[in-house]
N, C-alpha and C positions, 0 to 999 in steps of 0.2 A: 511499110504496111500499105496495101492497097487501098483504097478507101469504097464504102461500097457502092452497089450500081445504086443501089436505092438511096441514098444519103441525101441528095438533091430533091426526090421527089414529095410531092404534097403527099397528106396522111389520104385525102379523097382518093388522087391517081391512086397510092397501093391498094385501097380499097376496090376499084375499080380494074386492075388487072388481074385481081386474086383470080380470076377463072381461066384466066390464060396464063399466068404466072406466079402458081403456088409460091414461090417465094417471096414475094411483093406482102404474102398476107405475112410471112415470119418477119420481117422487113421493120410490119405495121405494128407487131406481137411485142418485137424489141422493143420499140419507141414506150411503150405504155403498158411492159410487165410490171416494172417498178411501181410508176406510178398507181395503178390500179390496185395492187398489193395493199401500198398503205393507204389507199381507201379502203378498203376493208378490214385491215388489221385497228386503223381508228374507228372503225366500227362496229366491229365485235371484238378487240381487244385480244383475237385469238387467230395464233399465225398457223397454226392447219384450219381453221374454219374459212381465212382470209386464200390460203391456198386452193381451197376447195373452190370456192366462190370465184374465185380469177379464173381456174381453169375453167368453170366452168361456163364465165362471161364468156372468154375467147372461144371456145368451142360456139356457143350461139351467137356470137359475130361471123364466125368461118360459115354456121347453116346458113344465117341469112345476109351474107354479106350483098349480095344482089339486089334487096330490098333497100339498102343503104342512097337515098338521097341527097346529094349537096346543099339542094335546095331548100330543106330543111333546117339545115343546121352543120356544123361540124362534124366530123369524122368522131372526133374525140368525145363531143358530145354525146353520139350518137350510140358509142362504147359506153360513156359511165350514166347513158340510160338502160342500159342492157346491164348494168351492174348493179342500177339500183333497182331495177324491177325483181331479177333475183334476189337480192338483199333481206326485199320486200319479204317473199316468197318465203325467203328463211326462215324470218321473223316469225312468218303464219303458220308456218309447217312445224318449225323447230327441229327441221334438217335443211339442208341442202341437197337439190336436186340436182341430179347427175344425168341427165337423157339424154341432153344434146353431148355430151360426151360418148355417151351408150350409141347412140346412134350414128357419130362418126369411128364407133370404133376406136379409138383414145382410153387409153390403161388410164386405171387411177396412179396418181401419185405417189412417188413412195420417197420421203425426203428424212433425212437423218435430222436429229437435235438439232444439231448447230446452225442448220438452214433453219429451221423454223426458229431460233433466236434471233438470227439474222434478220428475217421478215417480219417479228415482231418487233426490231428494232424499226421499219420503217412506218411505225406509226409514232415513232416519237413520244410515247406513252403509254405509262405503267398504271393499273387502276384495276378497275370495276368489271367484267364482262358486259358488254350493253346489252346481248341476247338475253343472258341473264336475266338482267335486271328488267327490261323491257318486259319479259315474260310472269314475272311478279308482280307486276301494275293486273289492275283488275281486268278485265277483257274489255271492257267500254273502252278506257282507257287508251289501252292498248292496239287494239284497232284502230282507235283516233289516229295512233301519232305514224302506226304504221301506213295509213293511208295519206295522212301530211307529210311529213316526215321523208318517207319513204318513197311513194308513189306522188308525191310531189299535187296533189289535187288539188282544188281550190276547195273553201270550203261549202259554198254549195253541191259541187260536186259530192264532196265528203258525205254532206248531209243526204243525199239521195241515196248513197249505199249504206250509210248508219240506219238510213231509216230513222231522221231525226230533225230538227230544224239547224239551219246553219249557227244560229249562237250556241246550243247544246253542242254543236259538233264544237265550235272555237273552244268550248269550255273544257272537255274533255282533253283537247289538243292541250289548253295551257294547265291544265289539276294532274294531266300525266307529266310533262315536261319538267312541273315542277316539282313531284315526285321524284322523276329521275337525277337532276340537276340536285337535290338533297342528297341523295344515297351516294352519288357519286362521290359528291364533295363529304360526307360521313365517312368514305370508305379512304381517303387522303391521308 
């Protein structure tokens, strides 16, 4: 078997030839389908919402792959900030957004049983939906943990979009966490 052109190269370079070499971004796609799968499937516990959300980080990696920085940070990183900001987005919507899909033109997914057992197999764990659950904490709450949590904020930060002081925000952060950290282990 041949081995590929891309196998050698940094996740940045394929980042950075995507515009002149569509295949450098499928190259990129391989390295961290898996991986980003079960980040999501440990995140909502559910292997088409975890597909949903993959497809549709990669599709807004492919919009803005040009915007991508080294200097920043990682390649990789820079993927499962674009995974958690949809995540995020999830959580608030209680869908999944599908645009940057829409917009490249990209079918939805159509994947038999067996694959989505398979991909809930890559979160290594059987339990609770965390959408779920997360969406039955009260909205204070809930907000909190989504802006911690999810969007990674500090908590002043926090507090300036709660519209609250940063101890009310921590407290919310930890009175939902430990809500959810109950239910879960209730649901064992």
């Amino acid at each position: 078997m041949t081995p590929s052109p891309y196998a050698g190269r940094s996740d940045a370079d394929l980042l950075w030839s995507t515009a002149a070499d569509p295949d450098a971004f499928g190259a990129f796609y391989d390295r961290y389908e898996e991986p980003l799968l079960a980040f999501f499937v440990r995140a909502t516990g559910r292997g088409e919402l975890a597909v949903d959300l993959a497809a549709e980080t990669f599709a807004a990696a492919l919009e803005s792959v040009g915007g991508f920085r080294p200097a920043l940070g990682s390649a990789k990183g820079w993927l499962f900030g674009i995974a958690r900001h949809l995540l995020a987005d999830a959580w608030r919507r209680g869908a999944v957004e599908d645009s940057a899909r829409r917009r490249l033109g990209m079918p939805p997914l159509a994947l038999e049983d067996d694959a989505f057992e398979a991909i809930e197999q890559l979160g290594g764990r059987e339990g609770p939906d965390a959408l779920e659950l997360l969406a039955q904490l009260p909205p204070a709450q809930r907000e909190a943990i989504s802006g911690r949590v999810l969007g990674e904020r500090d908590y002043a930060e926090l507090a300036c979009e709660l519209e609250c002081s940063p101890s009310v925000a921590r407290q919310r952060v930890s009175r939902g966490l430990r809500t959810l950290r109950a239910r879960i282990e209730g649901a064992s």
